[in-house]
N, C-alpha and C positions, 0 to 999 in steps of 0.2 A: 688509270682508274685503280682505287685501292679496293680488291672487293672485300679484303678484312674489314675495313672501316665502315664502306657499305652495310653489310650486314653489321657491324655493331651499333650503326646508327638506328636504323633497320627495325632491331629488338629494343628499340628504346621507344619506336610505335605501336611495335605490333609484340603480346604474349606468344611466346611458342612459333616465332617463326623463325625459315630455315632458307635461306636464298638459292636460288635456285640458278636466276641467270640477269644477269644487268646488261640495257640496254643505252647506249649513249643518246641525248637527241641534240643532236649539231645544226640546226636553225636559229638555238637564238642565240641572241648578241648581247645579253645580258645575263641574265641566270644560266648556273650548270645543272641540266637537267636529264636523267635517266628514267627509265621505266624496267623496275625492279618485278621481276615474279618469283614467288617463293612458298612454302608451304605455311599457311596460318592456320595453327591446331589440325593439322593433316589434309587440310584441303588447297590447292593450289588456287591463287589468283594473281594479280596485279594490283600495283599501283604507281603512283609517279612521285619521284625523291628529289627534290629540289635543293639544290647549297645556292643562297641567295646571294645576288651583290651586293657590294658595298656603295653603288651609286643612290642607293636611295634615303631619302631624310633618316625616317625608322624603320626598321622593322617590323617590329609591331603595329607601328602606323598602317603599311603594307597588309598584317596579314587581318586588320580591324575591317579596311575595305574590301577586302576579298571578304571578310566571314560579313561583311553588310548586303553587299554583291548577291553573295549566293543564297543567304537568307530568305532577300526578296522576292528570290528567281525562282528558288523553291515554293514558298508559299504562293506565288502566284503560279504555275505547276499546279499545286493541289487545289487549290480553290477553283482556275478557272486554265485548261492543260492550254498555252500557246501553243494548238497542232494546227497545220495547216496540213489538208490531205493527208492524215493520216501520221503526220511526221511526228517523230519521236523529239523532246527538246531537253539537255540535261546538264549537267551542271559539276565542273571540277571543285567539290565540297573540301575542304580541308581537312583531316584529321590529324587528333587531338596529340601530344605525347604522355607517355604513360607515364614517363620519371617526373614529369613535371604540371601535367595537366593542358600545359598552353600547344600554341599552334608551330612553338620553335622550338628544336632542342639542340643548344647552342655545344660546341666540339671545338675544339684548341681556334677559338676566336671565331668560329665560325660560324653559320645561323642557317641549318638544315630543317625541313620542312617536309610534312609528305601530303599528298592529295590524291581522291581517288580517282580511279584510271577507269575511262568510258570506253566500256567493253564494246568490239564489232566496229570499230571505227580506226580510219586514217586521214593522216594530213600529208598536204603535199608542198612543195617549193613551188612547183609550175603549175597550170593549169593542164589540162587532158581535152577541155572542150569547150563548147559556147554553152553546154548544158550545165558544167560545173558554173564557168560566169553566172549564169543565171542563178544559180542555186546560192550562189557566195551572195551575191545582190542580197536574196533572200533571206540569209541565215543572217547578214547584217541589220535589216529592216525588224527583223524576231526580237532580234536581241535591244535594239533600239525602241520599240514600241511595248517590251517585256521591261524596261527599265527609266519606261516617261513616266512612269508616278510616283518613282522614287525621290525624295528631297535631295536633290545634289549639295545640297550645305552640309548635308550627316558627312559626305566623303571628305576627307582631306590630302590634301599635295602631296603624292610620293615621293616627285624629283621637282624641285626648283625649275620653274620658269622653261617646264614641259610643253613644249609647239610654240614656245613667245621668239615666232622670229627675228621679231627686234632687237633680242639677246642674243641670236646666234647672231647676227649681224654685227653685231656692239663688239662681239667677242673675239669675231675674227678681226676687225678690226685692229683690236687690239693685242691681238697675238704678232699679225704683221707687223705693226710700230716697234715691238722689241725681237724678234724672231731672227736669228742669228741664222741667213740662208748657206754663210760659209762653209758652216758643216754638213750638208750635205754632198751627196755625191753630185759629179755635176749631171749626169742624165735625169736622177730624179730632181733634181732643183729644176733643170729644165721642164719638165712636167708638171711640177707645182706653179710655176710662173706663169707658163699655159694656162692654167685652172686658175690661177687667180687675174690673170688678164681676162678671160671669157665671161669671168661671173659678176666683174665690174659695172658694166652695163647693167647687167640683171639686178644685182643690189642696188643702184640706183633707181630702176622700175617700180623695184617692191616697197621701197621706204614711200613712191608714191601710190601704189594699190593700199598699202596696210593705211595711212590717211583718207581714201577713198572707203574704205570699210569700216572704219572706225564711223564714217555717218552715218553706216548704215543699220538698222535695228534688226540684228540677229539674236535669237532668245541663246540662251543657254539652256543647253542638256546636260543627261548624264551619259558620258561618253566611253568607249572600250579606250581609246591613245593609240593603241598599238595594232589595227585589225588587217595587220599584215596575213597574207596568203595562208603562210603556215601555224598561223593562230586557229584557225577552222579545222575541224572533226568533221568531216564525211562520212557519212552512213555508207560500208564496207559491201553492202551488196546494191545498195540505189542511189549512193551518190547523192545525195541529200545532206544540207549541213544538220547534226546533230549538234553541235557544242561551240562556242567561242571560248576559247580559253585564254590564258595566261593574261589573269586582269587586273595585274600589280600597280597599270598603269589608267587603271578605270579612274574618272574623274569629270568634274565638271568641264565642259567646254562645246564647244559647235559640233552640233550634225556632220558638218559642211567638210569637217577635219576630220574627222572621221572616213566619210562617203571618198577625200583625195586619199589619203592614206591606204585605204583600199587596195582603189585605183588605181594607185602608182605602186602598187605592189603586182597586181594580176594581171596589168597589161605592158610589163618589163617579162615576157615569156621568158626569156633568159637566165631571167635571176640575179641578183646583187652581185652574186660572186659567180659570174660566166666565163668559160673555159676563153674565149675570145670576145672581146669589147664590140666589136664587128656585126655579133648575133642578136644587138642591146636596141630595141626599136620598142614606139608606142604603140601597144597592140587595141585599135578603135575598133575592132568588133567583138572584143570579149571586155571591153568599155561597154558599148553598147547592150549588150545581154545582160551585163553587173546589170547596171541602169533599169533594164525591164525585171531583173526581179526583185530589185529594192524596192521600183515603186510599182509591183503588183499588190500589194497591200491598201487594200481600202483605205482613202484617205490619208494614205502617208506624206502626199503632197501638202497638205492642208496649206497654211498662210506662210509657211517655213522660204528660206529666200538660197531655194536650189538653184536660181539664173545665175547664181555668183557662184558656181562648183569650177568651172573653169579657171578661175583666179586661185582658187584655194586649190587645185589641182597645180599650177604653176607654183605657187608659196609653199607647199609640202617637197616639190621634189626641187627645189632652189634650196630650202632648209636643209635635208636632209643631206644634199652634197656639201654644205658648208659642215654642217656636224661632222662629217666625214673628213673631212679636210681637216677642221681644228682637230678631231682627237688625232689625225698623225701627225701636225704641227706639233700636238702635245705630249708627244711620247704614247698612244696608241691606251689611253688610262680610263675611258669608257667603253666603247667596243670589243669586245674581244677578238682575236686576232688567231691567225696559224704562220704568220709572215709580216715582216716589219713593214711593208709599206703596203698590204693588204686593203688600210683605210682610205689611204690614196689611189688605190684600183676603184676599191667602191664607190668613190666622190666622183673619178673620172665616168664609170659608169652611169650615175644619177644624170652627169651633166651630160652624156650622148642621148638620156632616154630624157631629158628637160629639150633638148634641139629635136627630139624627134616627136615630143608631145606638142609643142608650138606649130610644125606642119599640119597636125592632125584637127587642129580646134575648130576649124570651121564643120568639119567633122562631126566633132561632138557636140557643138549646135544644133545641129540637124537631127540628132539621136536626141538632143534635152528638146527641141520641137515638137519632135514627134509622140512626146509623152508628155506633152502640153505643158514644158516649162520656159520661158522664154529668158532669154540670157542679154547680158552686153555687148551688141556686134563691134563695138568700138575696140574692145580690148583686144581681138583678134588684130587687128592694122598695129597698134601698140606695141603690144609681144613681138610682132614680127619684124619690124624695126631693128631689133636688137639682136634677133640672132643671123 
């Protein structure tokens, strides 16, 4: 970390400020993101200093739907507060640059941004309890029902062909047809052959689920993409989600990708990147609690086709290990990385907690039953076939 540059980026937002201390935030896997405190005209605060990647179409594009995002989220805030008991609900706003007025102020090729920083609040990797499940449930139902009156045609594609399994599928494909396994070493070539032996099966499954779904009439939302674990702001004293953040990847698409993406985030207790592969299991009671406090919201159920969350919870964490796999196929050029085969850890994980979500489904049946959603009992016998 350069803190010179920091601060000269720094004073290109803010007049009269003086940095104080920079903090790294090492969750995500795509933006490099800090949380800067510093003195602004002598009074101390915060905020969050973004250096953007390069995976996404624009930039600008990016920070249009952010500033359409929060817009909304604000004025509906003011006009009518989405509180539930009391809760506080708030919103990482963009601010402006001063050399230039806009949301970016670009530095030897590069496209820094700053956003304000939601005071009293944390995010975590793991979960702490079945109270936080319930509460993440929650904070995703807020934010889903704070952004069903927005026209999802205003937003446009950040990143090309975002959750279209079909393309990670296509892709790998065809990364294998030219893929030179010689140069590897041979333990890890053996691990990758592993991984692509195991997943055979299962891509074959899915090319028949995603034609199975394709009849089916699912509406489209406007959706968060990314509503992984450590996108959520908890309230620092009650554990309440205050904020969903980082919505670079907000967009038209399913509920349903959403509600799995989750999922497969808060019930891997582990974590993507766990000290041992051994500790990587599907956690179905902090599934089960997500579930009660997503659909504690009145009529969140409505005519929407949550019986098919179990499919899309199998298609998110199949995609996700194949992404993982291609980008270390591909020299490691999406993900960011601390270690060269890091994305092949992460893909081998997805695929222990994909075998260990397939034991669980009957399961999670019984948890969508009981909150009056009824699901595909056939797909259970199908999925299990295969592993």
């Amino acid at each position: 970390m350069d803190s010179e540059k920091i601060n000269l980026i720094t004073n290109n937002f803010f007049y009269n400020s003086k940095v104080l201390n920079i903090d790294s935030i090492d969750s995500g896997l795509i933006n490099t993101t800090y949380i800067v405190e510093h003195l602004n005209n002598g009074e101390k605060s915060k905020f969050v200093l973004q250096l953007l990647s390069n995976i996404f179409e624009s930039h600008d594009l990016v920070n249009r739907n952010h500033k359409l995002i929060t817009d909304h989220i604000d004025r509906k805030i003011k006009i009518n507060p989405p509180r539930l008991d009391n809760y506080r609900w708030e919103i990482p706003s963009l601010i402006r640059c001063n050399s230039n007025n806009l949301f970016i102020f670009p530095y030897d090729s590069e496209s820094w941004r700053a956003m304000v920083y939601i005071d009293d609040t944390f995010s975590v990797d793991n979960l702490e309890d079945k109270v936080m499940a319930y509460q993440t449930g929650l904070g995703l139902a807020k934010f889903h029902r704070t952004l069903s009156d927005l026209d999802f045609n205003k937003l446009e594609k950040s990143i090309k062909n975002f959750h279209n399994t079909k393309y990670y599928i296509d892709k790998f494909n065809m990364i294998l047809e030219n893929y030179n396994f010689m140069k590897l070493d041979y333990n890890i070539n053996k691990r990758v052959q592993k991984l692509i032996f195991n997943l055979s099966n299962h891509i074959e499954y899915i090319n028949f689920i995603l034609g199975y779904l394709q009849k089916k009439s699912i509406d489209i939302s406007v959706v968060h993409g990314d509503p992984k674990l450590s996108n959520f702001l908890f309230d620092i004293q009650y554990k309440y989600v205050v904020s969903l953040v980082d919505l670079d990847t907000v967009s038209s698409g399913y509920l349903l990708t959403d509600l799995a993406d989750c999922i497969r985030s808060i019930c891997n207790i582990a974590g993507e990147d766990p000290d041992k592969i051994d500790n990587v299991y599907f956690d179905i009671n902090f599934c089960r609690h997500f579930l009660k406090g997503y659909f504690s919201i009145p009529n969140q159920k409505g005519d929407y086709c949550f019986g098919l969350l179990p499919e899309f919870i199998y298609l998110i964490i199949v995609e996700l290990t194949i992404r993982f796999l291609n980008d270390f196929l591909q020299s490691n050029s999406y993900f960011k990385i601390k270690y060269q085969t890091q994305n092949l850890y992460r893909a081998e994980v997805q695929y222990r907690l994909l075998s260990s979500f397939v034991s669980q489904i009957p399961k999670l049946l019984n948890s969508l039953h009981e909150i009056g959603i009824s699901s595909n009992p056939s797909f259970i016998s199908d999925v299990q076939k295969i592993v």
